[in-house]
N, C-alpha and C positions, 0 to 999 in steps of 0.2 A: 720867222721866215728865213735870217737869214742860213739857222743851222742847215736849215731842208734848203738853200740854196747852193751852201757848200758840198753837200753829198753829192746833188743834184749835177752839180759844176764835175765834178772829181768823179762821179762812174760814169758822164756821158765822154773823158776825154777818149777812152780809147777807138770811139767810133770815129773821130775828126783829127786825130794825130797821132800820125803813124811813124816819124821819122827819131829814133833814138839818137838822141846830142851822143856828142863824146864826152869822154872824163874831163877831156880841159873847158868842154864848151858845162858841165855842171860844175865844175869848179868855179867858173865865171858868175852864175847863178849863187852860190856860196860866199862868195866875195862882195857881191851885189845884197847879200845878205847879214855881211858883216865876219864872213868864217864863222860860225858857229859852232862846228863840228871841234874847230882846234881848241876850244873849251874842255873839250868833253875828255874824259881816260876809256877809250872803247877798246871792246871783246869783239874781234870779229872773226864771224860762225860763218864757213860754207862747208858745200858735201851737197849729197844727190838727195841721203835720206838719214832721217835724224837730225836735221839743223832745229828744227823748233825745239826734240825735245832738249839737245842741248843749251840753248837760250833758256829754257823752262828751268831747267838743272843749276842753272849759272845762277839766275835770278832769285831762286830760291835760296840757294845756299849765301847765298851775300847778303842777302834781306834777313835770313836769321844769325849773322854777323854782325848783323844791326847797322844796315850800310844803305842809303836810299839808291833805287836801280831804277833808272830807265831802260827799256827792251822794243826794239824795234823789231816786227815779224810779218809773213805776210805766208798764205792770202787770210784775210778775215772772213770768218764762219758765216757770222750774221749782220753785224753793224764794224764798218769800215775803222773804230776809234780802236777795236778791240788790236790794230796794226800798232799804236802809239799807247804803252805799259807804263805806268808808275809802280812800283812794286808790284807786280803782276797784276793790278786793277786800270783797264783802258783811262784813257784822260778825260777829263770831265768835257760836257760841251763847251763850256766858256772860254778851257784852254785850247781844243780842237778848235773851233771857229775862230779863235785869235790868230792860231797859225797860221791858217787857212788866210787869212785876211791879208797877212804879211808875207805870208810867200806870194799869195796873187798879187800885189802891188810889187813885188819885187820882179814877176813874170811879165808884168808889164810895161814896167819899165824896160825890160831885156830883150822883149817883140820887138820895142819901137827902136829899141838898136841893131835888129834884123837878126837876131837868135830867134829859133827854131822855139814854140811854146814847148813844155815836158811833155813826156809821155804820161802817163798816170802815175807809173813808179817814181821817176823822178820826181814826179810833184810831193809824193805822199813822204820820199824822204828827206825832201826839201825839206818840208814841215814836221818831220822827227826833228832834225835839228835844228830847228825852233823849239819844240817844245823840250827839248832837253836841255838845252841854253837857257831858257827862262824858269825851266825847274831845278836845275841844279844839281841832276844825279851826282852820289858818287862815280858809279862806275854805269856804262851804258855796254850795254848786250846787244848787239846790231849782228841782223843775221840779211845773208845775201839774198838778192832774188832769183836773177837765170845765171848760173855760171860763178863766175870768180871775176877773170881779170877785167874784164871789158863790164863789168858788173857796174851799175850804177852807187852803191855802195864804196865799191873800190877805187874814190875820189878819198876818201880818206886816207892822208896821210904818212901818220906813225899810231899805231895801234899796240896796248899795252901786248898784246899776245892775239894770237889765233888759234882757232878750230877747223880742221876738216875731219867733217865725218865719213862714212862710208859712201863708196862710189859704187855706181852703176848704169847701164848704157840709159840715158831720158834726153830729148830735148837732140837727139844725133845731129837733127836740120842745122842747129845750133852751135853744136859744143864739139860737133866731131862722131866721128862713126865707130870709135876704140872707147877701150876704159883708159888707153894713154893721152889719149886727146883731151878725153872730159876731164882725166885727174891733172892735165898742165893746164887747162884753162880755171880749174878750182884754187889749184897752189899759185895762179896770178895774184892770188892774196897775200903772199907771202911778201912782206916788206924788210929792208935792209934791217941785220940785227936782231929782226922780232923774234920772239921762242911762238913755234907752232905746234899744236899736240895734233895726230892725226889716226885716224882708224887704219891700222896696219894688217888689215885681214885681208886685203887685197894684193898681192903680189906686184902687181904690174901697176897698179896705179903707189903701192907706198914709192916703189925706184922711181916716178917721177917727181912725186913731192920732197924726195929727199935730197935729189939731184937738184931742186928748184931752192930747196932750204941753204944746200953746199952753195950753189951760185950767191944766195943773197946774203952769205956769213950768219943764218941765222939756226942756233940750236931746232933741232927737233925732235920728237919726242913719240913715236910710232908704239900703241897697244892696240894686243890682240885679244883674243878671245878670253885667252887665261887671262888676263887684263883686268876682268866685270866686274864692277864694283860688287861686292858679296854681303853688304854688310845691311842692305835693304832687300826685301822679297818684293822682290819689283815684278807685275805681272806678266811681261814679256822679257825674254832674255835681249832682246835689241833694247830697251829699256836702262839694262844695267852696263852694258855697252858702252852707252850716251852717255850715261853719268861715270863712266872712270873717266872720258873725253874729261867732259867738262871739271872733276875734281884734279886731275893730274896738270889742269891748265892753271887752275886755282895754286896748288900745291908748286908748281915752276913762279909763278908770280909772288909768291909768298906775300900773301896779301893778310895783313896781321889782322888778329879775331879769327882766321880762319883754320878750324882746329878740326882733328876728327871729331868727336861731338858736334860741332857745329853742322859740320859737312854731312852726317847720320841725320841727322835734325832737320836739315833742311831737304836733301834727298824725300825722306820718308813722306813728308808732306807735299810734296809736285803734284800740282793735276793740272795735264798740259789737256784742254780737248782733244779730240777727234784720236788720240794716240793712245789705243787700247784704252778708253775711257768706259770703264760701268755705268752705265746711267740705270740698269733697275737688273733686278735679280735674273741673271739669264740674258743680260744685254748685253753687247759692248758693239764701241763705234770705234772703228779704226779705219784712218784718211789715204791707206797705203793706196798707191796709184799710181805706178808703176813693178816691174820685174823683179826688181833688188828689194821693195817695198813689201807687195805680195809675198815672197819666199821669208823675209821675218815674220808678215803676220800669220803667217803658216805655223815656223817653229811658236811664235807666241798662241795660237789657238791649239797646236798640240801638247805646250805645257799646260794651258786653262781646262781643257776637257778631258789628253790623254788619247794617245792616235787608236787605244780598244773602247768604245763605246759599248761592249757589250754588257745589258741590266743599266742600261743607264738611258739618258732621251739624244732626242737627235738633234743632227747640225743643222741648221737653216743659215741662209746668206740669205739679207738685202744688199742689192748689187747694181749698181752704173757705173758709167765709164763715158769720159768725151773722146774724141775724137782722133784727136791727135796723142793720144797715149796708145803702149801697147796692148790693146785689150784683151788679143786672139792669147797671144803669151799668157798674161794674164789669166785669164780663164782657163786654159788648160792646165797651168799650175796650181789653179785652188780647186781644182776634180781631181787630179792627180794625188794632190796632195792631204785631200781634205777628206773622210767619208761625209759628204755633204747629202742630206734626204732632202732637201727643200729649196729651194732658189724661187727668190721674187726679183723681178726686174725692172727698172723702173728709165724713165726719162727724165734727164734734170732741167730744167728751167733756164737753159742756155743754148744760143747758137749751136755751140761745140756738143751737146749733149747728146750722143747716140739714141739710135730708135729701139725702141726693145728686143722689137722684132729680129735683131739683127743678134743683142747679147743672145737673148733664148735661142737663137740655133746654133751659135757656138756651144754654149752649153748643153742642149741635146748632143752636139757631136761630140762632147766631149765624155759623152757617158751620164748626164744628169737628166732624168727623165721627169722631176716633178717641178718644174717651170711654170710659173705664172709673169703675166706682162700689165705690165700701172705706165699711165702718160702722165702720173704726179703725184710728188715725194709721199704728199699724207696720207693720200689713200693706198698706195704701196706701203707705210707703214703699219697701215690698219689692217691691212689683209697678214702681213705677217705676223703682228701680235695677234692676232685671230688663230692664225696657225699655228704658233708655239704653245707648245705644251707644258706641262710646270716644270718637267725634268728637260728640257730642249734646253738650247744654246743657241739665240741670235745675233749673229754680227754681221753691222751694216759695215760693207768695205768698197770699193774701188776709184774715190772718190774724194779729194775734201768739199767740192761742189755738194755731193752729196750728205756729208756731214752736217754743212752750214744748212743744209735746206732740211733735215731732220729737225737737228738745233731749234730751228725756228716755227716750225710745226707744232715740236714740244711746246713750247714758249708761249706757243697761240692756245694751246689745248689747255696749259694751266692758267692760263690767266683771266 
């Protein structure tokens, strides 16, 4: 009972606490917990798009150096543990409900001195660092959640190095209505000293991270396109992107054991979900969900099938979107870009989750005439594998909502 009490505690918070603490009021919370964090040797990963698979690249390539990694990532697909990584394997229940225990006695005691309870984020990184405290990673992979500075994450410290991956406009209400805005609230990570490696294919956003690095005395380290790591045939070209990020951060740290071999070795084998992930011949699930997201899985589905389709089968999308993303963009960039014959659409199992009705007339206006509409993920997936033909191509995209609720459909059909 009390596993299903912790989940149960930790996905109802966002309904009844809405006020986000500041860095000094979660530091308070951390001190209250003993500093745990200042244990730890952390990687800390921000950017718009790409932070998982760099956390996935990191972890791997250390784990075949033969190095124990913890990895902190969010959101999770289908069960909440999958946020808190031992070597790429979620934490066991015993050690998730321990944390869980000891941060909610540490939240309680912090109420009754008039601190505000966490928000769900806070909470769930409260309890990263616990469980990486009590496990003892070498090196801990900690990727951001909204933003950079003002980020609940960016209570940490001094950080062995950082990542910022690619930027693009998400989250505007937020972060700023520029790629200048979003790229200085992401370089808020940038700490006195630290070496930052950063995706340099943006103009406007690298001159603010550079200028953030110049202010903090700290090296940086800007690749671009010619940059890709080449040495793995990675399915999407954003893919190999991620991983020069994450090997030239490795390579700046000189973190011993870690050699080209190792670095080939460990690349080759990543499998981060929902990120260009195969799941059956003719499948793939990809979480892009936003503008900057979509335009890679664009070039990634024209290197998989090849922008001429002709003697060959057709493209189908499964497709949602919530609400507050941009979806009209969205979709008129994957008809544009895509020769797409088929679209299923579907509604997610969330507040935020758009009505179909709404995707399927953007997509008629945007030139896709064979539109079907699902009010739930499984029977929208059953109609598409219905429709796919042996030589077709299905990719579920606009969404990790979407992803996690495939995921778990599967999950139910093989069990």
């Amino acid at each position: 009972m009390m596993e299903i009490h912790a989940r149960e505690y930790l996905l109802d918070i966002p309904f009844w606490t809405k006020k986000k603490n500041t860095l000094e009021q979660v530091r308070a919370f951390l001190e209250e917990l003993g500093n745990p964090d200042e244990e730890l040797q952390i990687i800390h990963v921000a950017g718009t798009n790409g932070k998982g698979s760099v956390c996935a690249d990191l972890t791997s390539v250390l784990r075949e150096a033969g190095y124990h990694v913890g990895t902190f990532v969010s959101p999770h697909l289908v069960d909440i543990r999958e946020r808190f990584l031992l070597d790429g394997i979620p934490v066991s229940e015993e050690v998730f409900e321990r944390s869980f225990q000891k941060v909610l006695s540490a939240v309680q005691m912090m109420t009754s001195r008039g601190y505000c309870h966490p928000t769900f984020f806070e909470f769930v990184f409260l309890m990263a660092m616990v469980i990486f405290q009590e496990q003892k990673p070498d090196y801990v992979i900690l990727e951001t959640g909204l933003g950079g500075r003002l980020d609940t994450t960016n209570v940490i410290r001094r950080p062995l190095g950082c990542v910022i991956t690619s930027i693009s406009l998400e989250h505007t209400q937020y972060l700023g209505d520029s790629i200048e805005k979003i790229a200085s609230e992401k370089a808020g990570i940038i700490k006195k000293g630290i070496p930052v490696v950063y995706d340099a294919n943006q103009p406007e956003a690298s001159a603010v991270i550079c200028k953030r690095a110049e202010e903090m005395a700290s090296k940086a380290y800007g690749l671009d396109r010619e940059d890709s790591y080449g040495q793995v045939d990675f399915a999407a070209p954003y893919q190999a992107m991620n991983a020069a990020l994450a090997v030239k951060l490795l390579q700046v740290l000189e973190i011993p054991g870690v050699d080209d071999q190792v670095i080939q070795r460990g690349l080759s084998s990543v499998c981060w979900k929902g990120r260009m992930q195969k799941i059956g011949p003719g499948i793939w699930l990809d979480g892009a969900h936003n503008p900057g997201g979509i335009q890679a899985f664009i070039e990634a589905v024209r290197k998989i099938s090849g922008t001429d389709t002709t003697g060959q089968g057709g493209l189908q999308l499964l497709f949602a979107a919530v609400s507050d993303k941009d979806y009209g963009q969205m979709i008129e960039m994957l008809c544009r870009g895509l020769p797409i014959d088929r679209v299923t659409v579907v509604h997610l199992n969330s507040d935020r989750g758009l009505e179909p009705a709404i995707l399927k007339e953007l997509f008629y206006k945007n030139g896709c005439s064979q539109v079907e509409t699902y009010e739930n993920v499984r029977e929208a997936l059953d109609a598409a594998l219905r429709h796919k033909g042996e030589q077709d191509r299905l990719f579920a995209v606009g969404s990790l909502y979407l992803i996690g609720e495939i995921e778990a459909a599967l999950s139910c059909r093989n069990s």
